[in-house]
C-alpha positions as CSV (number, residue, x, y, z in Angstrom):
1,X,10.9,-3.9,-29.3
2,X,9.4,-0.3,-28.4
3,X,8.7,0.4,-24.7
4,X,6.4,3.8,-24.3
5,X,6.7,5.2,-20.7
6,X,3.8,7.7,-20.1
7,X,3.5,9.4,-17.0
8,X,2.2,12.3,-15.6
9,X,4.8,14.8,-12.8
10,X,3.6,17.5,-10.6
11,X,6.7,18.4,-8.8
12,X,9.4,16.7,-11.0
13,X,10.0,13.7,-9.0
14,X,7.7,11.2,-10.8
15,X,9.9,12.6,-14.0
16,X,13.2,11.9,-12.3
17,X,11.6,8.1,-11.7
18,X,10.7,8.0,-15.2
19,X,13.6,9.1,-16.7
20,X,15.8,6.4,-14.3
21,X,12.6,3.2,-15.7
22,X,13.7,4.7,-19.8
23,X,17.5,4.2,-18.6
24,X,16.6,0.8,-17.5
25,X,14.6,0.1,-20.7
26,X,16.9,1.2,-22.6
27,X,20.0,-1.2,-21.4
28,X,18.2,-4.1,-23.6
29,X,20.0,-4.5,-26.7
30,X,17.0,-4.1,-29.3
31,X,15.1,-2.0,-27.6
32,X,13.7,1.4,-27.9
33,X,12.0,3.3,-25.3
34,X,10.6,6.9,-25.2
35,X,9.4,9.1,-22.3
36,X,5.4,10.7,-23.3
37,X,5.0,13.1,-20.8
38,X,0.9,14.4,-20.1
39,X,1.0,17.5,-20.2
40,X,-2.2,19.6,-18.3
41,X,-2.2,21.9,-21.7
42,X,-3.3,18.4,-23.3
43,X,-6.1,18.5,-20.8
44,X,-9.2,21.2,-22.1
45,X,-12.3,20.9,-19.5
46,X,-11.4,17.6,-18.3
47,X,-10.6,15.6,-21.5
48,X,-7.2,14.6,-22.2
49,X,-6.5,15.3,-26.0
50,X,-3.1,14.7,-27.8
51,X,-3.0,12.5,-30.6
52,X,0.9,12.5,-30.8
53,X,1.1,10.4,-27.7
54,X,-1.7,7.9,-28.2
55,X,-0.2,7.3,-31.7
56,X,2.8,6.5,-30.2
57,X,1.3,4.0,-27.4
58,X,-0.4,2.4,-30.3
59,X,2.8,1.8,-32.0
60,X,4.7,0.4,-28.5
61,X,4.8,-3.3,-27.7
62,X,4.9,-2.3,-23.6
63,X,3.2,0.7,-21.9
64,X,5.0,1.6,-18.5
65,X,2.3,3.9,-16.8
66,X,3.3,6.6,-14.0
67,X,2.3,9.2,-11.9
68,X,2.7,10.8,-8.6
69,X,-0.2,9.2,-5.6
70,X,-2.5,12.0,-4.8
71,X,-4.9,11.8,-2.2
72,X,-4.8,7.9,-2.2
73,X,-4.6,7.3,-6.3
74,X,-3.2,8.5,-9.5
75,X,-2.9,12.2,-10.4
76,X,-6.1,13.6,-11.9
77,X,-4.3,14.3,-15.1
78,X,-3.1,11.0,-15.4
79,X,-7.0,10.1,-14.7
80,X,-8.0,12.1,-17.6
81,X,-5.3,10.7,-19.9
82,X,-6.2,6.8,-18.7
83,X,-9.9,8.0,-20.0
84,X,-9.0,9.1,-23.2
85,X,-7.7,5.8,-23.6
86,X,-11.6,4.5,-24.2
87,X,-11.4,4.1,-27.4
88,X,-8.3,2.3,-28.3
89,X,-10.0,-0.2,-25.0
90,X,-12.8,-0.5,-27.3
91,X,-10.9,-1.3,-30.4
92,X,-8.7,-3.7,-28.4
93,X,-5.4,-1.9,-29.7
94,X,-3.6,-2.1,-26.7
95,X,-4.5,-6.4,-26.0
96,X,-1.4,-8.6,-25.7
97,X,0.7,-5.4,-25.2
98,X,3.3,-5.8,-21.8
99,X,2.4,-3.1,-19.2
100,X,3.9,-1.7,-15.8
101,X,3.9,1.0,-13.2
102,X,5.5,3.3,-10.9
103,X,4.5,6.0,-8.9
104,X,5.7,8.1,-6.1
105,X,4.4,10.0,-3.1
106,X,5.4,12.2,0.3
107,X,5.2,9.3,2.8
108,X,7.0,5.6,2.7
109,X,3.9,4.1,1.6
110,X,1.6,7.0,1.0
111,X,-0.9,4.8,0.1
112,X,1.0,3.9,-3.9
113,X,-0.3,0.4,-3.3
114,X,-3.6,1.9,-4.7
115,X,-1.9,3.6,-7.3
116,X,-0.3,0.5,-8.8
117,X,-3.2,-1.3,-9.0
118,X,-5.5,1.4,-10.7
119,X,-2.8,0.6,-13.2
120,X,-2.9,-2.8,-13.2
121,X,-6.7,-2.8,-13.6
122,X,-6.4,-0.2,-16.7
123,X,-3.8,-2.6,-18.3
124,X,-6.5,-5.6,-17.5
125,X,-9.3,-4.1,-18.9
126,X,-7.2,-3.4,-22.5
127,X,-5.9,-7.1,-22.6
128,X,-2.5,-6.1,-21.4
129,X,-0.1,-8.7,-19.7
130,X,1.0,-6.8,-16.5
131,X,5.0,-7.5,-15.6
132,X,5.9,-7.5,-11.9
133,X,9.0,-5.6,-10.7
134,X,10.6,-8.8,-10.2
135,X,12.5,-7.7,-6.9
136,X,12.3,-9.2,-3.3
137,X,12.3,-5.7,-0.4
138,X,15.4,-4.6,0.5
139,X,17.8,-7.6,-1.7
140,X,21.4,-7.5,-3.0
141,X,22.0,-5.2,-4.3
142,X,21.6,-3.2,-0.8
143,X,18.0,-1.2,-0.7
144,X,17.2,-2.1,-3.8
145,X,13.1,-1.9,-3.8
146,X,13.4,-0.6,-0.4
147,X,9.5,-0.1,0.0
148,X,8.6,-3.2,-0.5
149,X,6.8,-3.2,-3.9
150,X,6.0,-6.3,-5.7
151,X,3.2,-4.7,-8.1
152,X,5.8,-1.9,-10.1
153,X,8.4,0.7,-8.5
154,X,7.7,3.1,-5.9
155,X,9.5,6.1,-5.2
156,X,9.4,8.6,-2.2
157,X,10.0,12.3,-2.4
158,X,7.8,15.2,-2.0
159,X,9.8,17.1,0.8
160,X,12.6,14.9,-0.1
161,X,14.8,14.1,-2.9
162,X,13.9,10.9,-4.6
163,X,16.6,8.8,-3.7
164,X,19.2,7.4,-5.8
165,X,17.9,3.5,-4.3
166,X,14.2,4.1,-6.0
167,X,16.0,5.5,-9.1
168,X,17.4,2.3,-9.2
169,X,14.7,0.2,-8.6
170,X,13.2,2.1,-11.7
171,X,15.8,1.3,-13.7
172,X,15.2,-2.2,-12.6
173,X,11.6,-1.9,-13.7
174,X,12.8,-0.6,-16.8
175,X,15.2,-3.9,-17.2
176,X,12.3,-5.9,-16.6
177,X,9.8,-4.9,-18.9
178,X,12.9,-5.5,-21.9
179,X,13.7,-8.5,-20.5
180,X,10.4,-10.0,-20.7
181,X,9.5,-8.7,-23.9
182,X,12.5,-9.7,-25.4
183,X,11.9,-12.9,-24.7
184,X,8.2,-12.9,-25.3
185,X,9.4,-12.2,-29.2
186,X,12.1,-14.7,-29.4
């Protein structure tokens, strides 16, 4: 099974979060995941361009989307990446494919909600099955999806560190999205 995790980092933070859901992803035996940064040199006057990565989403049996909340939704460069994506959408290349989130922002909700759910409604309209962190708020172990996500992980940084309890609930989203699709092709 091959897990893509593409995301989009301003600060470094939403990378820290992504690099923490691949070592999640990666505990599955079986399983091969890969971090596609978007890059804004991908980005020429507005359109997202970079074959590389699309290629390699088109070969992944999950897509884990993330990117940093911005002014009460994804990052613009994500935005411009998710449109690029119109023509695999209209080809149905990505149906039946698994799909998840995670985001991060300054504040302990910061409005990521909206985030998640922008990417649950791109995953929807390509035919992807959207998997759930999985977590109850604050469960054994201690903190563990401390802001009280149900949709994907959610981090906070921004003038703080991201802390080591929403690196772990990455890696729990991470552990997830194997777990399910490992058993999806037993």
């Amino acid at each position: 099974m091959k897990i893509a995790i593409v995301y989009f980092s301003g600060t470094g933070n939403t990378a820290k979060l992504a690099e923490a859901v691949l070592e999640g992803a990666r505990s599955g035996s079986g399983v091969e995941a890969e971090l596609l940064a978007i890059e804004g040199k991908d980005i020429v006057e507005g359109r997202y361009a970079n074959d590389a990565v699309l290629a390699s989403l088109d070969a992944a049996d999950a897509i884990i989307f993330g990117s940093p909340t911005y002014m009460g939704g994804p990052a613009g460069q994500f935005k411009a990446f998710a449109d690029a994506t119109a023509g695999r959408w209209f080809g149905q290349q990505w149906k039946d494919k698994l799909a998840a989130g995670f985001t991060v922002s300054n504040s302990p909700s910061g409005d990521k909600l909206n985030t998640l759910q922008y990417f649950q409604i791109l995953a929807a309209q390509h035919g992807m099955l959207w998997v759930t962190l999985g977590l109850l708020p604050n469960v054994e172990p201690a903190g563990l999806n401390r802001l009280g996500s149900f949709g994907g992980a959610m981090g906070q940084a921004g003038q703080l560190e991201l802390s080591d309890l929403d690196k772990a609930t990455g890696r729990a989203l991470g552990e997830r999205v194997a777990s399910v699709g490992l058993k999806l092709k037993a």
